[in-house]
Phi, psi and omega in degrees: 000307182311317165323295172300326166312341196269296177336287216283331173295348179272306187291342165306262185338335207254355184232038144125326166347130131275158202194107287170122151264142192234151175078229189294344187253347129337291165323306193289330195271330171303340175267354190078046186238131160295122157326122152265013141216199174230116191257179192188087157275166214197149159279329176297151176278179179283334194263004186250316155318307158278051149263319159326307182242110225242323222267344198324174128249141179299080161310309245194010222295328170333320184259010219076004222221126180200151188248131176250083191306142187291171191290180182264347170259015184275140175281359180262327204290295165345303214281322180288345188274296204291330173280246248282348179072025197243133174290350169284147159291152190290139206192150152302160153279102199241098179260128173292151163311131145189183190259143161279157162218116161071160173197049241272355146261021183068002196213307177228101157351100195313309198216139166262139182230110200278156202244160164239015169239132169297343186271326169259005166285312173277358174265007191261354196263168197284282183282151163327273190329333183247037170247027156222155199293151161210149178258088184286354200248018152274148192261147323313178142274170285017322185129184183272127150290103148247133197216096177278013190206013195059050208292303181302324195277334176256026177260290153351289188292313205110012207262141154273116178227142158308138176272111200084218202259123147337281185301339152252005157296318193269000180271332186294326201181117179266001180271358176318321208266342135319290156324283195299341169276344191261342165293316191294324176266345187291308186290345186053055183257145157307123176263162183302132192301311191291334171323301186280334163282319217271292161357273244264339168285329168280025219268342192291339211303317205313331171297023141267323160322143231255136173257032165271326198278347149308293170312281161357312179263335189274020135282303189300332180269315183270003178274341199242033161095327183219062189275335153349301163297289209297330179297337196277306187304302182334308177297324189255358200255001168081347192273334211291285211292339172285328182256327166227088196275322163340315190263355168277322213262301190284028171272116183111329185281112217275159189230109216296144184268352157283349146277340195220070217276328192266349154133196202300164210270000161290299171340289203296290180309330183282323175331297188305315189271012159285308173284014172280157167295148168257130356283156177272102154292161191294359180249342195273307210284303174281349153302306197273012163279321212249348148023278159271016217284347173252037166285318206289287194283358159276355194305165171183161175249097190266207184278333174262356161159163179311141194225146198221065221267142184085357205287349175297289192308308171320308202276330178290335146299312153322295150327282157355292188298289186310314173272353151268306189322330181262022201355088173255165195300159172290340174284322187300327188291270173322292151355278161352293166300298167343312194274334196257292191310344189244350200304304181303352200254016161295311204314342205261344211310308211289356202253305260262123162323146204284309193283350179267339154311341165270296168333319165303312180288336164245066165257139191318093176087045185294356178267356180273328155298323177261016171259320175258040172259296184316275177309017127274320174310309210271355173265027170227260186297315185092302188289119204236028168297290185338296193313314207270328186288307189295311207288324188267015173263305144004279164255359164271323203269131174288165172298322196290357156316271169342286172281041183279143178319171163269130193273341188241164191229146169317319180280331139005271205263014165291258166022302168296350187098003161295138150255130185300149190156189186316291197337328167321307169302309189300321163307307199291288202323295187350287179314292219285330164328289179303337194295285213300322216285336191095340135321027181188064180337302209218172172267346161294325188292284166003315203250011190257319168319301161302308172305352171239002180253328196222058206288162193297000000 
């Protein structure tokens, strides 16, 4: 990608342009990071870029913003669609130089003034670290550096700071202040003190925000290694309680300590999410952020001890609630729930009849229950027996064991003289309990079960 990124700034540059890669992947290379995607600012205009690139798609052209899709034979191209995730074939960013006027949604710019200066193009971007410029086609590498906002010296200190007055970078677009926590924790940098005060004063603003582009960045923090931190920040920067309050509420909420040795259930959760696998899918990292999320309001104090009684079933409600307000897919959603509603019943495992242990073992993306079973042991107790009993019941029992065709059929049991109706159900479970239990060899044996466990 970075090639082609290079490509379209020499051709720009070969028909009179100027032309620049700008922003995170600036950043990204200067740290020695691979980029996942690529931007390119310009003096050219948009109706002039795309003449150039014929092939462009118009996003943004309103805005200055137009896309140059990799060729359709570049070998980079698979690999780049899946890092940007774009419903576009996989593509640079080609933004005219320009100034905002206003910003009267928080979000998108009253009015655009495309510039012939690189300088009022970058005063206008959210952090230092993603405001300066590289000349990719000077020899050595990285390239020629232009940094008009001190972008390097603060990739150096370690600082996340708004480029300009804090407080009308995030009035421009309140999800910045989202963004500064998930840079602070992915890079593990310092947000700016005054950075941070504009946050914890603007923090109510972010319930203006769309809440898809939420749900979108508290994925991206938990997902990128370092949620912990971005959950703290979150917390201490006032936005926690506006985008997820469910998870601010549970600061505090005391937890019996022969179990939960490591403290509250804030505590806890943040712990967990230390203990995911890397890379993480985005359905395992919100189960186990929501996991325990029906604690708060199940809490009680019993004669023997703290008690959290229902807390699944409360929290698969919750959870519910939280993932249409973030409107997430109906499979994510179902992933999710899934993960919150089952997570206690490891505690059974080892007890657990061979069919309802199978029946366990196959639930849909089941490594995802036992990844975050794991990473709850190890942010409480530490003993990973359960873990290690499930994970090798697991890979030994075959699949076709787990999952077996079905010996008896609905029509089966039309067929013995049943009438359809509940009672159906109740067979087949039957049938398939014994199938799993290894009681029930053939279909003869099945249909010799029914006729003697459910005579006609």
């Amino acid at each position: 990608m970075k090639d082609f990124a290079t490509s379209i700034v020499q051709t720009l540059r070969e028909r009179g342009f100027v032309a620049y890669l700008v922003g995170g992947c600036v950043r990204d290379l200067l740290l020695g990071r691979e980029p996942n995607d690529y931007d390119v600012a310009t003096n050219a205009k948009p109706d002039e870029v795309m003449r150039i690139f014929p092939e462009t798609y118009a996003v943004g052209a309103q805005f200055g913003v137009v896309l140059v899709p990799l060729p359709e034979s570049d070998p980079d191209k698979a690999r780049a669609d899946e890092t940007q995730g774009s419903s576009h074939p996989a593509a640079v960013e080609v933004a005219t130089f320009r100034s905002d006027i206003g910003y009267s949604d928080g979000r998108h710019p009253d009015e655009v003034r495309f510039s012939v200066d690189p300088r009022e193009d970058v005063a206008r971007r959210d952090f230092t670290i993603n405001g300066m410029l590289l000349d990719p086609i000077v020899i050595p590498e990285p390239g020629e550096v232009l940094d008009f906002v001190g972008g390097r010296d603060d990739l150096k200190a370690g600082i996340i700071r708004t480029i300009g007055v804090p407080e009308h970078r995030f009035a421009e677009d309140k999800l910045r202040m989202l963004r500064a926590v998930r840079f602070a924790a992915r890079f593990e940098y310092a947000i700016d003190p005054h950075t941070f005060s504009a946050m914890q004063k603007l923090a109510q603003e972010i319930e203006v925000v769309s809440r898809e582009r939420v749900r979108d960045e508290l994925t991206r923090m938990l997902t990128e290694g370092h949620a912990r931190r971005a959950f703290l920040l979150l917390d201490e920067g006032g936005l926690l309680r506006h985008v997820l309050p469910e998870i601010s509420v549970m600061k505090g909420v005391e937890q019996p300590p022969e179990f939960h040795p490591e403290g509250d259930v804030f505590v806890h959760t943040l712990l967990l999410l230390e203990n995911l696998p890397q890379p993480c899918p985005a359905t395992l990292a919100w189960g186990a952020l929501l996991h325990d999320v029906g604690k708060p309001p199940t809490f009680r104090v019993a004669p023997d001890r703290i008690r959290f009684d229902d807390h699944v079933e409360v929290g698969v409600k919750m959870a519910e609630e939280i993932c249409a307000r973030l409107r997430f897919s109906n499979d994510d959603t179902a992933q999710i729930l899934a993960l919150v509603k089952n997570h206690m019943r490891f505690g059974q495992a080892t007890r657990m009849s061979q069919s309802t242990l199978k029946r366990f073992l196959r639930l849909p993306e089941f490594d995802q229950h036992l990844a975050l079973h794991r990473a709850d042991a190890l942010a409480s107790h530490g003993n990973l027996s359960t873990y290690e009993f499930v994970r090798q019941k697991r890979d030994e029992i075959p699949a076709e064991t787990i999952r077996p065709a079905p010996l008896v059929t609905g029509d089966d049991l039309i067929a013995a003289g049943h009438a359809p109706g509940p009672k159906f159900r109740e067979i087949l479970n039957a049938v398939e309990d014994a199938q799993l239990e290894g009681r029930l060899p053939t279909r003869d044996a099945a249909l010799e079960f029914v006729r003697r466990e459910f005579p006609v």
